[in-house]
mmCIF file of the C-alpha atoms, coordinates in Angstrom:
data_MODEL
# 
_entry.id   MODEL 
# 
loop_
_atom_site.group_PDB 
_atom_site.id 
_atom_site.type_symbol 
_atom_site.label_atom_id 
_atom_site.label_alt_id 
_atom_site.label_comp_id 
_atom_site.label_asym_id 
_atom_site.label_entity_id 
_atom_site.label_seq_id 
_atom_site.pdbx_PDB_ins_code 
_atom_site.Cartn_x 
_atom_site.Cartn_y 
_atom_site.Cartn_z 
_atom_site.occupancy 
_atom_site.B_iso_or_equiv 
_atom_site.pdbx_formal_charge 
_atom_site.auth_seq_id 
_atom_site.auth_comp_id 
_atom_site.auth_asym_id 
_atom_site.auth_atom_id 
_atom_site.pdbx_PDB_model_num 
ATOM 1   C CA . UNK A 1 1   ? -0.585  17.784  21.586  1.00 0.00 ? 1   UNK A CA 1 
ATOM 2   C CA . UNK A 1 2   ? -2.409  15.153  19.972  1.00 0.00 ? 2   UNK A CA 1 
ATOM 3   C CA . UNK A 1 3   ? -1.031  12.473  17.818  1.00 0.00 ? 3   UNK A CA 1 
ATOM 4   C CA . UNK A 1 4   ? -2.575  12.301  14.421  1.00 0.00 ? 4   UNK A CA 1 
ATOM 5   C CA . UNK A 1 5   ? -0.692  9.546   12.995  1.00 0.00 ? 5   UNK A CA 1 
ATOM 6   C CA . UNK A 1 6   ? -2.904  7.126   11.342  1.00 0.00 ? 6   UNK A CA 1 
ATOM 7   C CA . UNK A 1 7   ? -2.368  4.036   12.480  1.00 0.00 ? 7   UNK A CA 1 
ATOM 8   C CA . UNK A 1 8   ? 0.517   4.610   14.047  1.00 0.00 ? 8   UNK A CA 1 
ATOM 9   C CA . UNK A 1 9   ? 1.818   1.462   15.403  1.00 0.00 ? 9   UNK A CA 1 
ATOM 10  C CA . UNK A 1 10  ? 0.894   -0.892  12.754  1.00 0.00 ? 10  UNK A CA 1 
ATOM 11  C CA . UNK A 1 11  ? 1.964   1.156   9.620   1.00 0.00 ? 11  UNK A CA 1 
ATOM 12  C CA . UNK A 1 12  ? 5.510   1.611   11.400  1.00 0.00 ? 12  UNK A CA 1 
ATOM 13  C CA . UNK A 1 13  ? 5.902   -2.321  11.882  1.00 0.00 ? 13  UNK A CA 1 
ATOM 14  C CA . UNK A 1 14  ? 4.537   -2.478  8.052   1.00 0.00 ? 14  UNK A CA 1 
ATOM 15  C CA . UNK A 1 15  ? 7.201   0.402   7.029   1.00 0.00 ? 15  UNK A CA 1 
ATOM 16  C CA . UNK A 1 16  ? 10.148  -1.493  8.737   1.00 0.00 ? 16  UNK A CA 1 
ATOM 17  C CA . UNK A 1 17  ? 9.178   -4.702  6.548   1.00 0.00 ? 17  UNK A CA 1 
ATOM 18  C CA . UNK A 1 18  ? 9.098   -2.846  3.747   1.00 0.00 ? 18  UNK A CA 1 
ATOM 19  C CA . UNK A 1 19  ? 13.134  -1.396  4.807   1.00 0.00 ? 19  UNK A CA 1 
ATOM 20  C CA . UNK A 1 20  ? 13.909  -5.130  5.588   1.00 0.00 ? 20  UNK A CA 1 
ATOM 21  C CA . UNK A 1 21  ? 12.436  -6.493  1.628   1.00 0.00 ? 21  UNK A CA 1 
ATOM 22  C CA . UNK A 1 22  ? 14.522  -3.280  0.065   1.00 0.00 ? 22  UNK A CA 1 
ATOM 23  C CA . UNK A 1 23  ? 17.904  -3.790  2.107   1.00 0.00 ? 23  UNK A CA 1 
ATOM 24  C CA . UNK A 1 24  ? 17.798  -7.641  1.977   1.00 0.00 ? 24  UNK A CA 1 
ATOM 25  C CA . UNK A 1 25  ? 16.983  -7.622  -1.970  1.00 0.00 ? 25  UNK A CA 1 
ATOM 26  C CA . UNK A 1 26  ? 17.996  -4.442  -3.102  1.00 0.00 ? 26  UNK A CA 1 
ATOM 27  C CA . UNK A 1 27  ? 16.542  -1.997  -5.951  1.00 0.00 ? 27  UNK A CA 1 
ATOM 28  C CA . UNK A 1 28  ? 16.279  -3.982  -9.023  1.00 0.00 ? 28  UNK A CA 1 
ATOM 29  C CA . UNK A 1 29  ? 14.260  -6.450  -7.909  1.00 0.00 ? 29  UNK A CA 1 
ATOM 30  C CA . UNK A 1 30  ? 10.980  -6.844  -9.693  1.00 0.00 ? 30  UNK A CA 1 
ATOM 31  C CA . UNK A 1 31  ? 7.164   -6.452  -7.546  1.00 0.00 ? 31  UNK A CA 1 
ATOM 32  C CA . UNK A 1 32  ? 6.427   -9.876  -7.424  1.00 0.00 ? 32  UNK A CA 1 
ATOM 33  C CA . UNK A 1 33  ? 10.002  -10.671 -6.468  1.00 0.00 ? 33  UNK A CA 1 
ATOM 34  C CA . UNK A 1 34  ? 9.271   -8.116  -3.457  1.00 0.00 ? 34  UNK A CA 1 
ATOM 35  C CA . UNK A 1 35  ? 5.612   -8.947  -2.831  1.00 0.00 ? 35  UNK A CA 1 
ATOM 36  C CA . UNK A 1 36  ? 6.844   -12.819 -2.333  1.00 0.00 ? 36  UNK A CA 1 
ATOM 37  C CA . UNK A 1 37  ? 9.717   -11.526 -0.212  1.00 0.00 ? 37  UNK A CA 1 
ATOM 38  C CA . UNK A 1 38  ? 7.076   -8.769  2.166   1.00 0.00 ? 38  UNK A CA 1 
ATOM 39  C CA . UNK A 1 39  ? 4.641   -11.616 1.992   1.00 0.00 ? 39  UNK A CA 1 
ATOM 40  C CA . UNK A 1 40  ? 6.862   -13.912 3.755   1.00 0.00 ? 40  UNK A CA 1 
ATOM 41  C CA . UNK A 1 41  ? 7.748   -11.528 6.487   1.00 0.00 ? 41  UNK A CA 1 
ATOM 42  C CA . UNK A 1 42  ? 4.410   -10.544 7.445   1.00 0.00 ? 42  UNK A CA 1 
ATOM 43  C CA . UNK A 1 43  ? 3.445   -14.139 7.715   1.00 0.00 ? 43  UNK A CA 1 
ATOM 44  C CA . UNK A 1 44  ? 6.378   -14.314 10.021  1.00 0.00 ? 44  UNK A CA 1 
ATOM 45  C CA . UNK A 1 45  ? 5.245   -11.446 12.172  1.00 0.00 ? 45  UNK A CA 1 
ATOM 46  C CA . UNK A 1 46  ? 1.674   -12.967 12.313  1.00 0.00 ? 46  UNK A CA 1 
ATOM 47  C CA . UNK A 1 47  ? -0.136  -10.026 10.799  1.00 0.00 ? 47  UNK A CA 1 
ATOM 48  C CA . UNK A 1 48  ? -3.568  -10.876 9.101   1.00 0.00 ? 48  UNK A CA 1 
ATOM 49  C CA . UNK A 1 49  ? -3.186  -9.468  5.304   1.00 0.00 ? 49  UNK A CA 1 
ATOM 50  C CA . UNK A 1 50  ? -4.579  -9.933  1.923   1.00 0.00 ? 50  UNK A CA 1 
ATOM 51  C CA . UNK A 1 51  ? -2.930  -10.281 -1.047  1.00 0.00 ? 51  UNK A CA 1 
ATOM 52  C CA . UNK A 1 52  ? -3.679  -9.080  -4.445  1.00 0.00 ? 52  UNK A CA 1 
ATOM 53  C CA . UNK A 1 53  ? -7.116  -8.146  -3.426  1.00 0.00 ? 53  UNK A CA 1 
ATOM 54  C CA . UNK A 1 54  ? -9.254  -8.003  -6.395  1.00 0.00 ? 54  UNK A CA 1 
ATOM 55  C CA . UNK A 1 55  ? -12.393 -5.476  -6.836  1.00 0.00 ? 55  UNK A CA 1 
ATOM 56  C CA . UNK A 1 56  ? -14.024 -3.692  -9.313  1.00 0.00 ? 56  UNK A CA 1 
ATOM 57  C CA . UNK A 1 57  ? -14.344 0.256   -8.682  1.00 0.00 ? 57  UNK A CA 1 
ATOM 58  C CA . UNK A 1 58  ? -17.944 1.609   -9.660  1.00 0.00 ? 58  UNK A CA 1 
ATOM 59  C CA . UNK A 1 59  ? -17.105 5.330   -9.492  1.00 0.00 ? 59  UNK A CA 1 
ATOM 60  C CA . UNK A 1 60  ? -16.612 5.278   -13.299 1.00 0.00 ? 60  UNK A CA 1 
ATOM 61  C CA . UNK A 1 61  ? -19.929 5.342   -15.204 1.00 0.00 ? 61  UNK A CA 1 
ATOM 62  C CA . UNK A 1 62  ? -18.742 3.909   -18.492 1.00 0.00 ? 62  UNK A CA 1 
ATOM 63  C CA . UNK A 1 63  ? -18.253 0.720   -17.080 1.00 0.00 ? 63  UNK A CA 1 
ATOM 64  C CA . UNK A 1 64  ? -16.586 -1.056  -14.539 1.00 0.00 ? 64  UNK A CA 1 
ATOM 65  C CA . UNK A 1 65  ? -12.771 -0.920  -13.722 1.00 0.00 ? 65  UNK A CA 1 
ATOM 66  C CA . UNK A 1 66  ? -11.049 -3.867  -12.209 1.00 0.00 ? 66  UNK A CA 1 
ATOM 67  C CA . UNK A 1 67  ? -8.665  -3.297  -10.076 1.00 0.00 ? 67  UNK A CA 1 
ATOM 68  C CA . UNK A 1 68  ? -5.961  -5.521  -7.386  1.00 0.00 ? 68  UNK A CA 1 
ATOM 69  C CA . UNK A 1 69  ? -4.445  -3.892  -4.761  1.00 0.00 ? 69  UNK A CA 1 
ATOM 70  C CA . UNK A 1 70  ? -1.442  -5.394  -3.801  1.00 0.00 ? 70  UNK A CA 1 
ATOM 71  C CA . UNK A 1 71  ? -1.674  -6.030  0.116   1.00 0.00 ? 71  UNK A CA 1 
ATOM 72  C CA . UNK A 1 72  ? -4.142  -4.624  2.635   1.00 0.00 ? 72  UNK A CA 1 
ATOM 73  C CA . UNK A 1 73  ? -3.267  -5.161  5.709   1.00 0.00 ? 73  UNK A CA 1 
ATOM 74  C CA . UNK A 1 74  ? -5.556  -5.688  8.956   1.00 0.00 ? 74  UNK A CA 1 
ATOM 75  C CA . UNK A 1 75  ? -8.296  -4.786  6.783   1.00 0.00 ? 75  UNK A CA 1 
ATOM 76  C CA . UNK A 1 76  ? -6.654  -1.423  7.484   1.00 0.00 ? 76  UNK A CA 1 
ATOM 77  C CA . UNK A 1 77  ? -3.847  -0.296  5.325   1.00 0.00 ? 77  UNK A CA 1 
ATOM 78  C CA . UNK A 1 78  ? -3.463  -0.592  1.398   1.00 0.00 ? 78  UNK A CA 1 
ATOM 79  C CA . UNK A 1 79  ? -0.173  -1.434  0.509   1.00 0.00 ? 79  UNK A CA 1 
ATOM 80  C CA . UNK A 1 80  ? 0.557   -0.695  -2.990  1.00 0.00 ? 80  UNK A CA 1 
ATOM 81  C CA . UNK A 1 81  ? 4.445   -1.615  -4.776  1.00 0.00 ? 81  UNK A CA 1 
ATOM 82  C CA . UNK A 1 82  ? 5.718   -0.424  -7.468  1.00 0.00 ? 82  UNK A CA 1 
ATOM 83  C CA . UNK A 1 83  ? 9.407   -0.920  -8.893  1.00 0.00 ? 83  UNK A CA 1 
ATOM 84  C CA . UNK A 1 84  ? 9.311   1.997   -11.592 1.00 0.00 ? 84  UNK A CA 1 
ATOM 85  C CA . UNK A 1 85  ? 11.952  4.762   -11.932 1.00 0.00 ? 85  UNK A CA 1 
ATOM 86  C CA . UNK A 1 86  ? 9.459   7.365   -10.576 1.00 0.00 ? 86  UNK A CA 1 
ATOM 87  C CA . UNK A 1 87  ? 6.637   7.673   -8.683  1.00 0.00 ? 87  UNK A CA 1 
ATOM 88  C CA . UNK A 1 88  ? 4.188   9.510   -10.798 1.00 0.00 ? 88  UNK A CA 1 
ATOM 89  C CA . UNK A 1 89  ? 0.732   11.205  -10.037 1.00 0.00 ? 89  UNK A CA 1 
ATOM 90  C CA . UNK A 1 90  ? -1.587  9.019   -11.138 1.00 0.00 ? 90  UNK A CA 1 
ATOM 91  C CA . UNK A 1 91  ? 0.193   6.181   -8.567  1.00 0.00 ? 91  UNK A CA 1 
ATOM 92  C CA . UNK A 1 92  ? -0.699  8.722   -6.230  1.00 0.00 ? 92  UNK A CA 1 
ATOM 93  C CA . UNK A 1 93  ? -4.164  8.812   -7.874  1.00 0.00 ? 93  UNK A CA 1 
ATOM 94  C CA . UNK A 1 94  ? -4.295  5.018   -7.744  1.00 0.00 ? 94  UNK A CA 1 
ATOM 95  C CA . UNK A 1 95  ? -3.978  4.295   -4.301  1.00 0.00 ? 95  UNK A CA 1 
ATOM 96  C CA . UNK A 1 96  ? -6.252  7.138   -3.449  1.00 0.00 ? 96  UNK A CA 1 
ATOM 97  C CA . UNK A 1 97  ? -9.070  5.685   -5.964  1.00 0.00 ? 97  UNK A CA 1 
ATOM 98  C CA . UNK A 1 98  ? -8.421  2.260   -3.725  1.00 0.00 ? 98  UNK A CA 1 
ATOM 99  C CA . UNK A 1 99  ? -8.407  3.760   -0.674  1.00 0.00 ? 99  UNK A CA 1 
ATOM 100 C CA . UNK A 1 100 ? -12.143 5.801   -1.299  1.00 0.00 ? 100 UNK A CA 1 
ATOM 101 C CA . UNK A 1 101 ? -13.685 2.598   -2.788  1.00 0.00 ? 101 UNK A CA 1 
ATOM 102 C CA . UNK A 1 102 ? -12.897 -0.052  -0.080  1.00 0.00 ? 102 UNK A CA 1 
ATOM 103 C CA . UNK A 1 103 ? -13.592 2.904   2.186   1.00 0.00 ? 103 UNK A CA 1 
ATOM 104 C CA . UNK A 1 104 ? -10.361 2.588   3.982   1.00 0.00 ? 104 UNK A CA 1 
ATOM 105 C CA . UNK A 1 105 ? -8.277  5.083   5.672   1.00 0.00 ? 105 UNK A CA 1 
ATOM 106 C CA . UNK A 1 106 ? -4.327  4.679   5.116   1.00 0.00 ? 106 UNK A CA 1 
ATOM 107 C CA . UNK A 1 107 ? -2.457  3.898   1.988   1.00 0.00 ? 107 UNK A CA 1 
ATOM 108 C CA . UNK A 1 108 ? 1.018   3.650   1.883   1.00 0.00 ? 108 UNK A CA 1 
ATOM 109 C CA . UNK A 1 109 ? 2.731   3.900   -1.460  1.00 0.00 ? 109 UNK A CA 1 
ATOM 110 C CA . UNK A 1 110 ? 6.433   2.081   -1.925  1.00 0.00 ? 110 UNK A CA 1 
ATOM 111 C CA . UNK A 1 111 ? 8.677   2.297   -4.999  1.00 0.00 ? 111 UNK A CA 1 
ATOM 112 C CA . UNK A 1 112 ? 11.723  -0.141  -4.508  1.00 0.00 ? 112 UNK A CA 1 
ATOM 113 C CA . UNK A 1 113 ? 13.638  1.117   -7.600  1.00 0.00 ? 113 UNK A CA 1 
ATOM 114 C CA . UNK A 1 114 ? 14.739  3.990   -5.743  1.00 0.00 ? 114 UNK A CA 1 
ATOM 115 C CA . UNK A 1 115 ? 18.188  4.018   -3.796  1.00 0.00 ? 115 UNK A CA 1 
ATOM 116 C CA . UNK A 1 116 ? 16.819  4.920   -0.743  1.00 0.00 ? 116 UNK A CA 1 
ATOM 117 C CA . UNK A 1 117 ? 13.269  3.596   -0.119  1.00 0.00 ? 117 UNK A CA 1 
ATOM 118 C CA . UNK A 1 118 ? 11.042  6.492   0.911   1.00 0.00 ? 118 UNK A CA 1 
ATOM 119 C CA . UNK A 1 119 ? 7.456   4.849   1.745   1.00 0.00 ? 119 UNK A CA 1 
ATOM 120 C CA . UNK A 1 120 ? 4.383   7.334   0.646   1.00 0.00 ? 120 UNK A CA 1 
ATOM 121 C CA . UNK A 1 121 ? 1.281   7.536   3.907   1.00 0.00 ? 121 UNK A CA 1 
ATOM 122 C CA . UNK A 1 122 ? -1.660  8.508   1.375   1.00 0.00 ? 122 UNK A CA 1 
ATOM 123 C CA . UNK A 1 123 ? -4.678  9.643   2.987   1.00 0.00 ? 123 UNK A CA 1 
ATOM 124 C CA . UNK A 1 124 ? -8.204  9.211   2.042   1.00 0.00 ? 124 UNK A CA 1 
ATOM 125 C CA . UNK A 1 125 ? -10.244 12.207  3.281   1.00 0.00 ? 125 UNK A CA 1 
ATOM 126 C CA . UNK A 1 126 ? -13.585 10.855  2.667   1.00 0.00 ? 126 UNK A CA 1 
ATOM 127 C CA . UNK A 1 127 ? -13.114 8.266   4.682   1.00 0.00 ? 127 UNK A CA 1 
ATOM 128 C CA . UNK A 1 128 ? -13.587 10.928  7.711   1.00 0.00 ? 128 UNK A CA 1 
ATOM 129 C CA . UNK A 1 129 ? -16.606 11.800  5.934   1.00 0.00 ? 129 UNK A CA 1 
ATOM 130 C CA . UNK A 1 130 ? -18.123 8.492   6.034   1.00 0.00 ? 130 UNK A CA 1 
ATOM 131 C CA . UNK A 1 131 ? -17.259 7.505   9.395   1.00 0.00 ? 131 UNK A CA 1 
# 
C-alpha cells in the first residue's frame, strides 16, 4: 500500500517540536511566547525555516490582503499558531488561503490553548494541480 503522508518525515520531527513547546510551557502561554520557544528548537535541530513570512495574497480583487504566516518550514510546510479557545473555520480557511498562494503543499494548524495539543495537516489540493 502506498504511503500518502505528505511529508512524512519532516512534518513528524516539526509535530514533536510543537509537543515539546506545549509540554515545556504549557497552555496559557501566548503565540509569540511559543513562536520564540518553537523558534529556538528548530534552530537547535538545524532545520532551515522562515519566520513571520510576510506576503500579500492577490486572489482578492478589491485590493490586496497582507498577510504573515507564522513559520514555513523547508520552504515546505506552513506552520500557523494560534493560542485561542477554539479552532474555528476560517483558521482552517486561513492556512488554506496561505497554502494556495505560496503554492505550497502542507499546512499544519496548532492551537496551544487546548489541554491536549492536537496539530491540524491542512492540505492544499491545487497544489496537485499545479505541479
Amino acid at each position: 500500500m502506498e504511503d500518502k503522508c505528505v511529508y512524512k518525515e519532516l512534518s513528524y520531527k516539526i509535530v514533536g517540536l510543537l509537543f515539546k513547546v506545549h509540554r515545556d510551557l504549557g497552555q496559557f502561554r501566548n503565540e509569540k511566547q511559543c513562536g520564540d520557544y518553537f523558534e529556538k528548537l528548530v534552530q537547535e535541530t538545524g532545520i532551515k525555516y522562515i519566520r513571520e513570512y510576510r506576503f500579500e495574497d492577490h486572489q482578492y480583487e478589491v485590493g490586496k490582503i497582507r498577510c504573515i504566516v507564522d513559520f514555513i518550514v523547508e520552504d515546505k510546510i506552513i506552520i500557523e499558531f494560534k493560542t485561542k479557545n477554539y479552532v474555528t473555520k476560517e483558521d482552517y480557511y486561513q492556512v488554506k488561503r496561505y497554502l494556495v498562494t505560496l503554492n505550497l503543499e502542507l499546512g499544519i494548524l496548532v492551537n496551544f490553548r487546548q489541554q491536549r495539543l492536537a496539530p491540524k495537516r491542512v492540505l492544499n489540493k491545487m497544489y496537485y494541480q499545479s505541479n
